[in-house]
C-alpha positions, 0 to 999 in steps of 0.5 A: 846381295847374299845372305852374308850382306849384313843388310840383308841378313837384318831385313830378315830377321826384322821379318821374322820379329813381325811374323813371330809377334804377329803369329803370337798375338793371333795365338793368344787371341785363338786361345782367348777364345777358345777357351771362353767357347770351351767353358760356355759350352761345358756349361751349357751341357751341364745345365742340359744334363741337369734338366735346366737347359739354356737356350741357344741365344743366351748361351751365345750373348754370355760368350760374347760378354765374355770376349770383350767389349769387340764381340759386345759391339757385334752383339749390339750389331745382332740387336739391331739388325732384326731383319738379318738374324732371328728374333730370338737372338736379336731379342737377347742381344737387346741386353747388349745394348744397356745392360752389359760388363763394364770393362776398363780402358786397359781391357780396352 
């Protein structure tokens, strides 16, 4: 087999089809969340600025909300999960589990 076999030639770029999906998916998701730490953060300084900081925990259960109901799920972990994590953070995670974002079955 050499790299004229039409077979092979397939194979390859059948792979090349995955890893280029694959890397752009990942992509998107990297920027998704970037940008959600990005803009939670710059708010966080403003407010600071401002003379009305946020707290830590607040700031982190907003950005979960933000990311979507995968990173609701972990905060609804956080919550109830006293023992691994701060009181602080459980206390405000406890939001996450009656009172979070409504997202559709498409966001899903």
């Amino acid at each position: 087999m050499t790299w004229r076999d039409p077979i092979v030639v397939a194979v390859a770029v059948g792979l090349l089809l995955v890893i280029a999906v694959a890397v752009s998916r990942t992509g998107r998701r990297v920027a998704a969340t970037g940008w959600v730490v990005v803009k939670r953060l710059t708010a966080a300084v403003v407010a600071l600025l401002g003379g009305r900081p946020t707290p830590a925990p607040v700031v982190v259960r907003r950005s979960f909300e933000d990311l979507g109901p995968t990173y609701i799920k972990l905060g609804q972990l956080i919550a109830s999960s006293q023992g691994l994590f701060p009181e602080a953070y459980c206390t405000e995670f406890r939001k996450c589990l009656d009172r979070c974002l409504l997202y559709t079955s498409r966001c899903v």
